[in-house]
C-alpha positions as CSV (number, residue, x, y, z in Angstrom):
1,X,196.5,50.4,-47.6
2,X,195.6,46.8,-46.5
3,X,195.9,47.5,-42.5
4,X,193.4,50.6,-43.7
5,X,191.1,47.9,-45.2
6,X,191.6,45.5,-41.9
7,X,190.8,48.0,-40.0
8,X,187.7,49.7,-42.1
9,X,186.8,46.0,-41.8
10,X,187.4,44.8,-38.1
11,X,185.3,48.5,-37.2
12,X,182.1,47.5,-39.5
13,X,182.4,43.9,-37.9
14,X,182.4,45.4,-34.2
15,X,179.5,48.2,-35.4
16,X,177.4,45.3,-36.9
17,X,177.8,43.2,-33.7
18,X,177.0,45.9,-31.3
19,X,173.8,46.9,-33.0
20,X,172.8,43.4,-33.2
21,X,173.2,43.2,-29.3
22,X,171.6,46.3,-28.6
23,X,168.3,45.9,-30.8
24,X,168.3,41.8,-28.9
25,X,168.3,43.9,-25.7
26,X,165.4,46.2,-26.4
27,X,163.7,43.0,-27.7
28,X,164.0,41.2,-24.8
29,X,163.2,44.5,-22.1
30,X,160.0,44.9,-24.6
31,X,158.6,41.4,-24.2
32,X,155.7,40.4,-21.8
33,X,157.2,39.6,-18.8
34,X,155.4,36.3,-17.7
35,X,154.2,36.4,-13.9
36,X,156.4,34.2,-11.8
37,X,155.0,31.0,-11.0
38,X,153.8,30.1,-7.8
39,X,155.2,26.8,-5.5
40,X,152.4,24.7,-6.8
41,X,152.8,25.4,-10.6
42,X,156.5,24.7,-10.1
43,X,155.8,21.3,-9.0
44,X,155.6,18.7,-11.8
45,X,152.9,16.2,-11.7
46,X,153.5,12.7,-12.9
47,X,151.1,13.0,-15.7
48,X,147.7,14.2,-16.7
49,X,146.3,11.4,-17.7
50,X,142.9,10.0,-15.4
51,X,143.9,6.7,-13.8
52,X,141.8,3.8,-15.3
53,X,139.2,3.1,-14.0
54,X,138.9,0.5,-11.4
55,X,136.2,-1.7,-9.9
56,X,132.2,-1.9,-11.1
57,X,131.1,0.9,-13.0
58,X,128.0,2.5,-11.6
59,X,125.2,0.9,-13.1
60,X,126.8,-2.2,-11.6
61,X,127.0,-0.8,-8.2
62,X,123.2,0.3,-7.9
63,X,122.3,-3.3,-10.1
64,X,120.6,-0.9,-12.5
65,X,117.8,-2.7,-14.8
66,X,117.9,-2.6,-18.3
67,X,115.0,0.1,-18.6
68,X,116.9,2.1,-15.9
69,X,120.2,2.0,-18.0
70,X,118.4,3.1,-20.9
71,X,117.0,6.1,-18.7
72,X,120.0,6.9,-17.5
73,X,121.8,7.1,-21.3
74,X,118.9,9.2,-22.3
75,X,119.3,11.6,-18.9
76,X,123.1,11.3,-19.8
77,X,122.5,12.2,-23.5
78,X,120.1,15.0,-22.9
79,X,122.2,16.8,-20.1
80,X,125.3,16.8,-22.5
81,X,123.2,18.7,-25.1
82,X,121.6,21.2,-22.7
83,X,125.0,21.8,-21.3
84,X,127.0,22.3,-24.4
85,X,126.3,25.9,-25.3
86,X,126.9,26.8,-21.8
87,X,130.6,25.0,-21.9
88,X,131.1,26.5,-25.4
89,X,130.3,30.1,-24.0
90,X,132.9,29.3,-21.2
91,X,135.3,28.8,-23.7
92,X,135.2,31.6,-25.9
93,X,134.9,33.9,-22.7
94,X,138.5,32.0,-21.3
95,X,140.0,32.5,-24.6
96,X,138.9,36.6,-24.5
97,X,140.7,36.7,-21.3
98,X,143.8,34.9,-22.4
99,X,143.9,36.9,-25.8
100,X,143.8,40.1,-23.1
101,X,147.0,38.8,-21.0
102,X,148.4,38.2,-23.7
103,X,147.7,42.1,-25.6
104,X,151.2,43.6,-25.0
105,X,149.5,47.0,-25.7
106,X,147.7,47.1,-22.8
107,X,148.5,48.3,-19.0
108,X,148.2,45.9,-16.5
109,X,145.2,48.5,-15.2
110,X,143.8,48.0,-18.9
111,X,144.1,44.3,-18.7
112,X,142.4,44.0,-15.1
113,X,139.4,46.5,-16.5
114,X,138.4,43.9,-19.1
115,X,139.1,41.0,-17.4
116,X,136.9,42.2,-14.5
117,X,133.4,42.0,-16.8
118,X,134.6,38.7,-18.5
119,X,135.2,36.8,-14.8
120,X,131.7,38.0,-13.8
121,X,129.9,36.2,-16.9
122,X,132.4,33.4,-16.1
123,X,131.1,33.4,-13.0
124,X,127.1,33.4,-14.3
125,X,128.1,30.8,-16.8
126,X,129.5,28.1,-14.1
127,X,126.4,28.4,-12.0
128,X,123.8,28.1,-15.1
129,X,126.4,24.7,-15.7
130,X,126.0,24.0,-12.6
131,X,122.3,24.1,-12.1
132,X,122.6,22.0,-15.6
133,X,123.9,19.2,-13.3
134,X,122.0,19.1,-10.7
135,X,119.1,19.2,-12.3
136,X,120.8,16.3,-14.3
137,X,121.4,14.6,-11.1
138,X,117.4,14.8,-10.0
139,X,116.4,13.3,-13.3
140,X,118.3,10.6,-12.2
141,X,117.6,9.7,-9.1
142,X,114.2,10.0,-10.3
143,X,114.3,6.6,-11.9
144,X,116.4,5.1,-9.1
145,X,114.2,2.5,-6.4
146,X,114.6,3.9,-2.6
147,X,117.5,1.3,-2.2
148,X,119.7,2.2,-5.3
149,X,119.0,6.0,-3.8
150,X,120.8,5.1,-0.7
151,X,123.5,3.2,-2.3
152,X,123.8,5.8,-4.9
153,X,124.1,8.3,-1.5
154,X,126.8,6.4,0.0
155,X,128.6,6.2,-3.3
156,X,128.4,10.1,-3.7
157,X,129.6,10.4,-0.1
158,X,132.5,8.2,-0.2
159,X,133.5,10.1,-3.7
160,X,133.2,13.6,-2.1
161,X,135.7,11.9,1.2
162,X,137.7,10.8,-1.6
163,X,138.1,13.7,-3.3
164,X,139.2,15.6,-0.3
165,X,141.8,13.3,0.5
166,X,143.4,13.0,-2.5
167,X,143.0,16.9,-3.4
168,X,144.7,17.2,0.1
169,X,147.2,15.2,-0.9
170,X,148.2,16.9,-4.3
171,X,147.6,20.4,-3.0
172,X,148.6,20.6,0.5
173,X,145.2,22.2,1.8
174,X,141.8,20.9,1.9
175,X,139.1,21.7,-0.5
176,X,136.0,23.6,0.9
177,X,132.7,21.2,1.5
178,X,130.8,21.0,-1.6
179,X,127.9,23.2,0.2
180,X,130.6,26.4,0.2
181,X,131.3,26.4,-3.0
């Protein structure tokens, strides 16, 4: 009688177990399989964080008046505000497309179909941002003298030089001129 209750209990012990391990398998062969990462995103980067900023800031380096710095606060100001809604549309349409990876429910042909319209207004949205800035940019050099303009050129070029080294550097291939993009 008790190796009949040792046993009845040993066999609903193994029973339990097994079923555990089973439904843990179909779990795991159900979930989202993330796409594997690429050489770069397998690299860790020291940190996120900007490096702090070093040297004059720019209205030091172009000796901006008073009235000019005002300007260029106001410029500054107003550009953020016309910008905004644009950014904010960016982000909702990044977080549509992340919400879509994410749908399990969908086929990857599914995923790709609604993606596609989403990367196109993506697309619309960056230039109208972009256009944003360089009109930005014009208001600004509007109230510069004709020698802050060619300082303020040299300082732009030596950024863009900058940039392509040190984007070089992290990367391993060089950025395309800002005119191709």
């Amino acid at each position: 009688m008790k190796k009949t209750l040792v046993l009845a209990g040993i066999t609903a012990f193994l029973l339990s177990s097994t079923m555990s391990i089973a439904q843990a398998a179909e779990n795991a062969s159900t979930a989202p399989q993330k796409p594997a990462q690429t050489e770069c995103q397998k690299q860790k980067r020291p940190d996120f964080k900007r490096p702090p900023h070093k040297g004059p800031n720019l209205d030091e380096q172009l000796n901006l008046t008073e009235a000019q710095k005002q300007q260029a606060k106001q410029i500054r100001m107003n550009g953020h505000e016309k910008i905004k809604p644009t950014m904010e549309k960016m982000k909702a349409k990044h977080e549509e497309i992340k919400k879509i990876k994410e749908d399990t429910t969908l086929t990857q042909e599914e995923k790709a179909k609604k993606i596609e319209p989403l990367k196109a207004d993506l697309k619309k949205l960056k230039l109208e941002a972009k256009t944003i800035r360089q009109d930005n940019m014009k208001e600004f050099e509007a109230i510069l003298t004709a020698d802050q303009k060619t300082k303020f050129e040299q300082i732009k070029k030596d950024g863009r030089e900058k940039f392509k080294k040190e984007h070089k550097k992290r990367h391993g291939r060089p950025c395309p001129p800002p005119e191709a993009r």
